[in-house]
C-alpha positions as CSV (number, residue, x, y, z in Angstrom):
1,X,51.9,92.4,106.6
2,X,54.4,94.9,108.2
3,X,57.9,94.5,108.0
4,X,60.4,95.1,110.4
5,X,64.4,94.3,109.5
6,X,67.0,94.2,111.9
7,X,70.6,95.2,111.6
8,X,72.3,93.3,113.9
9,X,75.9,93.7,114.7
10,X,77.0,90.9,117.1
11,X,75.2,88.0,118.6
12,X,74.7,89.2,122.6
13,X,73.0,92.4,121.4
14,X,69.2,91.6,119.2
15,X,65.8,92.5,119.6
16,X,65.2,91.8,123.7
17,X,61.8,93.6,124.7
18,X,61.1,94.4,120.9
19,X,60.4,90.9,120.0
20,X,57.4,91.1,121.6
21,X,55.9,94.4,120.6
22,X,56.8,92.7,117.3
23,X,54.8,89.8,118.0
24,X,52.0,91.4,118.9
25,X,51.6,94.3,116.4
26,X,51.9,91.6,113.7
27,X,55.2,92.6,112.2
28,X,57.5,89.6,109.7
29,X,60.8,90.5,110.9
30,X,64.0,89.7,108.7
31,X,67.4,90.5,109.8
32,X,70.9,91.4,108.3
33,X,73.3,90.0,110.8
34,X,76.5,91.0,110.1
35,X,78.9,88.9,112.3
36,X,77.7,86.4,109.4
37,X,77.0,88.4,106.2
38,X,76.6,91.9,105.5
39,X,74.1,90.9,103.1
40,X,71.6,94.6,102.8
41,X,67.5,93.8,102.4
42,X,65.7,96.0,99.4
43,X,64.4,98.9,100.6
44,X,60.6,98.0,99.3
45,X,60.7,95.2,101.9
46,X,61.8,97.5,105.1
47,X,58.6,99.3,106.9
48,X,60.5,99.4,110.1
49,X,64.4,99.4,110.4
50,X,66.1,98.6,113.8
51,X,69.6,99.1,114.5
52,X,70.6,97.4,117.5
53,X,74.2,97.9,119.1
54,X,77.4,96.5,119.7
55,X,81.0,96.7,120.2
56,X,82.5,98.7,117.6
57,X,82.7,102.2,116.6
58,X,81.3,103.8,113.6
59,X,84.4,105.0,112.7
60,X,85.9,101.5,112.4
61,X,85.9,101.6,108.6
62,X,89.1,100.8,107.6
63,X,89.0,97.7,109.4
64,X,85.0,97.2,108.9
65,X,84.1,98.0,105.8
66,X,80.3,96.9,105.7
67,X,79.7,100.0,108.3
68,X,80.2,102.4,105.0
69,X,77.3,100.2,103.4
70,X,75.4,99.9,106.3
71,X,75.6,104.3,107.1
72,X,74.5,104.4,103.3
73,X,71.6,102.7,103.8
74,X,70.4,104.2,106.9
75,X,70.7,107.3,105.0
76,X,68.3,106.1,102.0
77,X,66.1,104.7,104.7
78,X,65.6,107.7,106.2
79,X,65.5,110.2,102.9
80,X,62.6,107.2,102.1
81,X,60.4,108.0,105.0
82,X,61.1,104.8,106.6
83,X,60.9,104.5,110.3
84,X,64.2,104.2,111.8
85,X,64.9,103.2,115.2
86,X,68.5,102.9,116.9
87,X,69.8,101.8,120.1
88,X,73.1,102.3,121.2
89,X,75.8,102.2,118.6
90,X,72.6,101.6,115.9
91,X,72.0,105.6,117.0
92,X,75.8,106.7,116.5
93,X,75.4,105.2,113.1
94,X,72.1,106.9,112.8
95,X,74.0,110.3,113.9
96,X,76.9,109.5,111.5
97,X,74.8,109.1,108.5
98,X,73.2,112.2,108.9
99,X,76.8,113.9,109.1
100,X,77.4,114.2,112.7
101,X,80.5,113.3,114.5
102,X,80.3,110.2,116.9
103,X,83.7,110.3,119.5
104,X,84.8,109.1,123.0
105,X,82.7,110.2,125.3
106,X,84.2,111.9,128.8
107,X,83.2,108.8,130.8
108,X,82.1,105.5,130.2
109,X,78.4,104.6,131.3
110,X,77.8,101.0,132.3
111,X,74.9,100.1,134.6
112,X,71.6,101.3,135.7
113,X,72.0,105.4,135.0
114,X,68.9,107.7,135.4
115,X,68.6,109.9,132.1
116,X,66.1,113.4,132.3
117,X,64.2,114.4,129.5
118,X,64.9,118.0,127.9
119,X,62.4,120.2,127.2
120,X,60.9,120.7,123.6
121,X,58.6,123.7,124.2
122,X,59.1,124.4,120.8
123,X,58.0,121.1,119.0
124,X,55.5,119.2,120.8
125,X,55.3,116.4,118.3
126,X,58.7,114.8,119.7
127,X,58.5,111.6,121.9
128,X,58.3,112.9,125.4
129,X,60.2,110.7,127.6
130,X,59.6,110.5,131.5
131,X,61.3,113.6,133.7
132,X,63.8,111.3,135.1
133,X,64.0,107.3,134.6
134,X,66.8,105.0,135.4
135,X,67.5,103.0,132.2
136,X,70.4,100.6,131.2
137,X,73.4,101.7,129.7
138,X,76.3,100.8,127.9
139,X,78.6,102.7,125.8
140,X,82.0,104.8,125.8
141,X,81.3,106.5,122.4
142,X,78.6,109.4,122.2
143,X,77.5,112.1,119.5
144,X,76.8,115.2,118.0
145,X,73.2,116.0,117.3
146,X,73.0,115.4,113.7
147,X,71.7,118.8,112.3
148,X,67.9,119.6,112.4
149,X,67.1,116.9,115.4
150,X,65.8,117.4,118.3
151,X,67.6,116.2,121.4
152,X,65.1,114.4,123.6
153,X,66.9,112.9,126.9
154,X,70.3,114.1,128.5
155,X,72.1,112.2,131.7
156,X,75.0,113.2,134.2
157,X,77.7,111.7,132.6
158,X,76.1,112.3,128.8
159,X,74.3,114.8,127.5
160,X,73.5,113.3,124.4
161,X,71.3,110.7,124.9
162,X,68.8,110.2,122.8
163,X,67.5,112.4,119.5
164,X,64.5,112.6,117.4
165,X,65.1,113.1,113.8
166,X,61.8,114.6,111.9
167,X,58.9,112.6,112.5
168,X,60.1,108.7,112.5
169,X,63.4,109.1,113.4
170,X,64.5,108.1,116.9
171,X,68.3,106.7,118.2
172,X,68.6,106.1,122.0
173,X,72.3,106.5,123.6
174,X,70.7,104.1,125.8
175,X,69.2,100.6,126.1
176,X,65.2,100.2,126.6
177,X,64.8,96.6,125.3
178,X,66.9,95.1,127.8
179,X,66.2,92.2,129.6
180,X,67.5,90.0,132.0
181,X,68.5,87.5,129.7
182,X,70.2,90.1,127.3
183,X,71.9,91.7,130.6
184,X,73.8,88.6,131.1
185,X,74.6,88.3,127.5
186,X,76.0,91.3,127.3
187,X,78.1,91.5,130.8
188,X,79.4,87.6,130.0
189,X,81.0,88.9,126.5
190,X,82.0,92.4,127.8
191,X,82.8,92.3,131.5
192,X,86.8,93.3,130.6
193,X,85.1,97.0,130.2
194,X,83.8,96.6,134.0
195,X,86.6,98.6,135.1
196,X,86.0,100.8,138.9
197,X,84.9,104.5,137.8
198,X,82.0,106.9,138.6
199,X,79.5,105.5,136.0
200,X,80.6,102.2,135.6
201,X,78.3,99.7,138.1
202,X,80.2,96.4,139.3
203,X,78.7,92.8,137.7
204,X,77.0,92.2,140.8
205,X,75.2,95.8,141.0
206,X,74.4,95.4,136.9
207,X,73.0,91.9,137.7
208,X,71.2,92.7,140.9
209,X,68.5,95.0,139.2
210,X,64.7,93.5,140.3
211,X,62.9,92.6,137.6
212,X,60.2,96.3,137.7
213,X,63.3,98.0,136.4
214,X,62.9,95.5,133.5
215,X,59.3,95.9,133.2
216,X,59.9,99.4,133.1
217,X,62.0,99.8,130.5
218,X,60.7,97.6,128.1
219,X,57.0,99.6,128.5
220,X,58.8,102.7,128.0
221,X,60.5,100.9,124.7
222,X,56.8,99.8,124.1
223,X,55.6,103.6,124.0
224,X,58.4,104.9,122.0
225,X,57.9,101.8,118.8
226,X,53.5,102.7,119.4
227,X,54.8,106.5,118.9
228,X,56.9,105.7,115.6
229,X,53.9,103.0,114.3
230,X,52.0,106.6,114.2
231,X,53.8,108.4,112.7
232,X,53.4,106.2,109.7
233,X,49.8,107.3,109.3
C-alpha cells in the first residue's frame, strides 16, 4: 500500500479536498501533528509527503524549534526522491529548505484571488496550471524561488505563487484543497487578520463563494496529486 504522511501544523488547516483523492487512490495516511508532538515518521514509511499550512512563519525558530527539524526533513525527503507536496506555509518551508528566503510579502492575500499561469516554453514536463483561475488564498509571507525551480503560477498581488522543484516537487502559495468546511475553520480561528485592504475579501465575501468554486479547486488539486502519482513511475 502507498503511503502518504501529513505534516500538519495547527488543527483548522489538514487534508480538505486531498482526503479524498487519498481515499480513492488507495493511500494509508499517517500524520505528524505538531500542535501535539513533533514526533518525525522514518523516511522508508513516506511515499507521499504533504505539508499543509498554518499560522506561523518559517522563520519562527527561536520560538519554534521543531520547524528546524521539520526543514531538515523536507530536505532529505526531497534529496530521497520522495514526492513532496506543500500548500501554503508547507511551500515556504519547502522554499526554505532548499535555501531560499521566505519574507513579508507587499500585501496580504485573503479571499478568492485569480492566479495566471507563467509560461515554461522551456520545460514542458512542469504541471501546467489553467491561464487564469480564481483560487483561495491566505497568506502575508511569500518567497524566493529556491534555485533550479520552476515558477509555475504568479497573481496581482504575488508573483510567487506556486513552484515546481524537479520532477515531484510542487508548493502552492495558494490553497487548492479548500473546502467549505475548512473555509470556516480557518476564517473562525483567523478573522483578526480580516482587516479592509485591496486583497483582503470581507467574511461575508470569503463565505459567500458557491460551491463550483469549490468543485473547482479541489479538481484542479486532483490534477496536480494524479501529476505527482506519475512522476513516481
Amino acid at each position: 500500500m502507498l503511503r502518504a504522511h501529513c505534516f500538519q501544523h495547527v488543527p483548522f488547516e489538514g487534508l480538505g479536498s486531498i482526503q479524498r483523492w487519498l481515499d480513492h487512490a488507495g493511500y494509508a495516511v499517517s500524520y505528524t501533528r505538531f500542535f501535539e508532538s513533533p514526533s518525525l515518521p522514518r523516511m522508508d514509511d513516506v511515499d507521499l509527503l504533504l505539508i499543509m499550512g498554518g499560522p506561523m512563519s518559517v522563520n519562527d525558530e527561536q520560538t519554534i524549534p521543531w520547524l528546524a527539524e521539520e526543514k531538515r526533513f523536507i530536505r532529505d525527503a526531497i534529496s530521497a526522491g520522495k514526492r513532496v507536496l506543500g500548500v501554503c506555509l508547507g511551500a515556504q518551508l519547502i522554499a526554505n529548505a532548499l535555501g531560499a528566503s521566505v519574507y513579508p510579502n507587499r500585501e496580504k492575500e485573503i479571499g478568492w484571488f485569480a492566479v495566471q499561469s507563467v509560461d515554461q516554453a522551456s520545460d514542458a514536463s512542469t504541471f501546467r496550471f489553467p491561464k487564469s483561475v480564481d483560487v483561495f488564498h491566505w497568506h502575508g509571507e511569500t518567497f524566493d524561488l529556491p534555485v533550479g525551480s520552476v515558477r509555475l503560477a504568479r497573481s496581482d498581488a504575488c508573483e510567487n505563487q506556486a513552484f515546481q522543484f524537479g520532477a515531484s516537487v510542487i508548493g502552492l502559495q495558494f490553497h487548492l484543497e479548500t473546502t467549505p468546511e475548512s473555509a470556516r475553520e480557518i476564517v473562525s480561528h483567523c478573522k483578526d487578520e480580516l482587516q479592509a485592504s485591496r486583497y483582503i475579501q470581507s467574511e461575508s465575501d470569503i463565505l459567500s463563494a458557491g460551491i463550483e468554486r469549490y468543485e473547482a479547486i479541489n479538481a484542479l488539486m486532483g490534477s496536480l496529486l494524479s501529476y505527482l502519482e506519475k512522476s513516481r513511475n
